[in-house]
C-alpha positions in Angstrom: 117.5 106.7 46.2 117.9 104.0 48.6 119.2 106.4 51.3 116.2 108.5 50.7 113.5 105.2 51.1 115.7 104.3 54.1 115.4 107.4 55.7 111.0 107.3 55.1 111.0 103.6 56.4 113.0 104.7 59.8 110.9 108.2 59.7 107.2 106.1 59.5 108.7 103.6 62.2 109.5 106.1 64.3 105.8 107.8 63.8 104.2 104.7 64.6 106.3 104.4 67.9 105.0 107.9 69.2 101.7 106.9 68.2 101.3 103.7 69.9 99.4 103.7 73.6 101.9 103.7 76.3 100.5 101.8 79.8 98.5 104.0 82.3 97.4 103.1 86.0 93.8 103.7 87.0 93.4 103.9 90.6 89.4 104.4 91.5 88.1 104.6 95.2 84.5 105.0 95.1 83.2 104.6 98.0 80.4 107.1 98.0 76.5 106.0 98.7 74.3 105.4 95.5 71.7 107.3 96.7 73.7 110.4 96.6 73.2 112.0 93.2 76.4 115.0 93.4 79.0 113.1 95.5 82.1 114.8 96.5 84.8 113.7 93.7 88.8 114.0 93.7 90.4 113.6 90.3 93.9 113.7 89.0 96.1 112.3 85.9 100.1 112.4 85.4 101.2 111.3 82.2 105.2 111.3 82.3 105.4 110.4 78.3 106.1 106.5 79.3 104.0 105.3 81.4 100.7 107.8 82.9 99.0 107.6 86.3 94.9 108.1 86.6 93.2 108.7 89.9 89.5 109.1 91.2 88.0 109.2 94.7 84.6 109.5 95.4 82.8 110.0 98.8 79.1 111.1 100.4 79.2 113.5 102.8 77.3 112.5 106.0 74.5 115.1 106.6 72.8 115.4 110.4 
């Protein structure tokens, strides 16, 4: 019996450790013109399991 509520204790601990938020980096460049209703937009997102990586870049493109 104690084994048994041992082994659920370490099994919900170890739940609640995959389930926590792990720390992520946002990078955002925005640098395009407010005017510009559909600016040009590069996105990307690397989540290695411990720590994830977020990046966006904006930009206008210059007509004339």
């Amino acid at each position: 019996m104690r084994d048994r509520r041992k082994i659920l204790v370490a099994g919900g601990i170890a739940v609640a450790l995959l389930a926590a938020r792990h720390p992520t980096a946002d990078f955002r460049l925005v640098t395009h013109d407010i005017g510009d209703p559909t600016p040009h937009r590069i996105q990307a997102a690397v989540d290695l399991g411990l720590v994830g990586i977020s990046f966006l870049y904006t930009w206008s493109q210059r007509i004339g």
